[in-house]
C-alpha positions as semicolon CSV with decimal commas, in nm:
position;residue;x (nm);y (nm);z (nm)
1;X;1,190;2,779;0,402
2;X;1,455;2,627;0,628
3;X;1,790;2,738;0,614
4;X;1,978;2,404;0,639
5;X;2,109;2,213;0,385
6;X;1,881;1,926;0,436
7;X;1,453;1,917;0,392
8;X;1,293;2,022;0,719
9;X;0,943;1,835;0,740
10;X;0,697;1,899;1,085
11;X;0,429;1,655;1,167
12;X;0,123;1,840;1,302
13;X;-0,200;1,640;1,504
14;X;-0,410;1,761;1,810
15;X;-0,214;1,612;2,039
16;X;0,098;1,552;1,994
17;X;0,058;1,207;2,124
18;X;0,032;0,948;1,874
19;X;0,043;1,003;1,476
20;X;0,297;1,316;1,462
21;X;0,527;1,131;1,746
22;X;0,550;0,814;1,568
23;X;0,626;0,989;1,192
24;X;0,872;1,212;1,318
25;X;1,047;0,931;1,524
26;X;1,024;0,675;1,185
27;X;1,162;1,032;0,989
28;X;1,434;1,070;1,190
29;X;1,567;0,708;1,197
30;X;1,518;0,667;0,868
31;X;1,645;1,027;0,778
32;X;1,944;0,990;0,994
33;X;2,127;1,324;0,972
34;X;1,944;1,415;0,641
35;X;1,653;1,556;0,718
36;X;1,511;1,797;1,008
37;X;1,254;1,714;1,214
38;X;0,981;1,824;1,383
39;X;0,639;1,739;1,568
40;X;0,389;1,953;1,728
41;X;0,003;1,986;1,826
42;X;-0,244;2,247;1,822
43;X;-0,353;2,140;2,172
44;X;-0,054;1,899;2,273
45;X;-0,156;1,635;2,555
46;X;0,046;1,590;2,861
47;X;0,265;1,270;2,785
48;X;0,286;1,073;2,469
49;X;-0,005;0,804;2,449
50;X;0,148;0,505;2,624
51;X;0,025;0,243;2,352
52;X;0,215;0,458;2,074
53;X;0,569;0,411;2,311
54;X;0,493;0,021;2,327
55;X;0,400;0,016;1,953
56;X;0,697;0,163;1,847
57;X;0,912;0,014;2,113
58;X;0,829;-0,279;1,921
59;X;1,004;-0,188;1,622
60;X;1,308;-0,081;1,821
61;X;1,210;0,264;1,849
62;X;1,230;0,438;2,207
63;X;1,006;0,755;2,254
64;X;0,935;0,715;2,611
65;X;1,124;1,034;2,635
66;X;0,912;1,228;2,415
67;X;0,668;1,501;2,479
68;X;0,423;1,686;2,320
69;X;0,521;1,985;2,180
70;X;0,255;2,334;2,094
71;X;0,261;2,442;1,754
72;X;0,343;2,736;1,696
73;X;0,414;2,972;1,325
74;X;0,769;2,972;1,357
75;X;0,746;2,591;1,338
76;X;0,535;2,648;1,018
77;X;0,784;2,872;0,894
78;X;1,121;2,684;0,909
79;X;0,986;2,374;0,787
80;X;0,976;2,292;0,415
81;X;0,687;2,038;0,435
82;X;0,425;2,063;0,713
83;X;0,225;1,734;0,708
84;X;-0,074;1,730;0,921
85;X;-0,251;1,453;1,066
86;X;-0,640;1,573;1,138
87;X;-0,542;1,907;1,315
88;X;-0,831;2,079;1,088
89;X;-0,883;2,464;1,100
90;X;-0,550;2,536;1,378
91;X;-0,314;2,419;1,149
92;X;-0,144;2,810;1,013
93;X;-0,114;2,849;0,656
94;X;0,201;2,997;0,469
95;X;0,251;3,014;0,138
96;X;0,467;2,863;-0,032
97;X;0,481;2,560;0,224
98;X;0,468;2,246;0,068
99;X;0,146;2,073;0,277
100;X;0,011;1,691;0,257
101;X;-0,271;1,581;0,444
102;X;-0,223;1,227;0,583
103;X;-0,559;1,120;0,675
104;X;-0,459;0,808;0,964
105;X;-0,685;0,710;1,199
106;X;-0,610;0,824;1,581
107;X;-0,484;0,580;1,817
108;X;-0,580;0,758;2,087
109;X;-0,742;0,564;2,345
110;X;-0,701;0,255;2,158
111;X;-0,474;-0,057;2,279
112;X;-0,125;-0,145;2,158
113;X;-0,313;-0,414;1,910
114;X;-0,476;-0,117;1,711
115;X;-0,169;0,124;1,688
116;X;0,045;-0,158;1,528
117;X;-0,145;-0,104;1,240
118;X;-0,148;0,238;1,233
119;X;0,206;0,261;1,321
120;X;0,305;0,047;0,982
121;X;0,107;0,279;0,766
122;X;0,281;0,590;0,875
123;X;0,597;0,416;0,828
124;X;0,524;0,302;0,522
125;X;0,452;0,689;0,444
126;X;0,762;0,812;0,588
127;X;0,920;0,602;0,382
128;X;0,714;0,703;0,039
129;X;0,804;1,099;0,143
130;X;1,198;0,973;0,198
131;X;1,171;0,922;-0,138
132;X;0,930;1,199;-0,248
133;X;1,277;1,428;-0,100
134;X;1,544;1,225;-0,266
135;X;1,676;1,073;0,076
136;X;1,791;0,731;0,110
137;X;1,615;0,564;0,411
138;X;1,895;0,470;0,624
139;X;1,886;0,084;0,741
């Protein structure tokens, strides 16, 4: 369990690339200073998939900065909720870990046209868990 005062949540995929970017950049817009977050793969890529940037630059959300980060257990550990995006068998297991599954298709190698969809369903989940933790989505 963390020990901040807020909910820590990781995002877990393969990658690192796509899916877990783009949920922990929605979380932490929409979670402002109320939630911890983090994102990590169990074989992170070398950049972030240039489609997801555009996608979510779109929606006036800049990750060109980002990179993909290795999971590790001590990310496991200090997070609260660990959702995982298709990561399978190397996602670790701790009790007592609140886990959700969000099954999303991957945008990798796909254009900019089929990540907008994706990209709106993992908001639209972001925003479902906001609520799942009692935190307001900020504006």
């Amino acid at each position: 369990m963390s020990t901040s005062a807020v909910p820590s949540v990781l995002f877990v995929c393969v990658h690192n690339a796509g899916r877990s970017q783009m949920a922990a950049a929605f979380l932490t817009r929409l979670g402002s200073d109320r939630v911890e977050v983090r994102s990590a793969g169990s074989a992170p890529a070398d950049a972030v998939n240039p489609a997801v940037v555009e996608a979510m630059r779109e929606v006036g959300i800049d990750i060109a900065a980002e990179t993909p980060k290795i999971l590790t257990p001590e990310a496991v550990r200090s997070s609260d909720v660990v959702i995982t995006m298709g990561c399978g068998d190397a996602c670790p297991y701790f009790p007592g870990k609140r886990y959700l599954d969000w099954r999303l298709e991957d945008p990798a190698g796909q254009g900019v046209a089929a990540v907008r969809p994706i990209r709106d369903e993992i908001e639209r989940r972001v925003r479902g868990l906001l609520a799942e933790l009692g935190v307001a989505a900020a504006a």
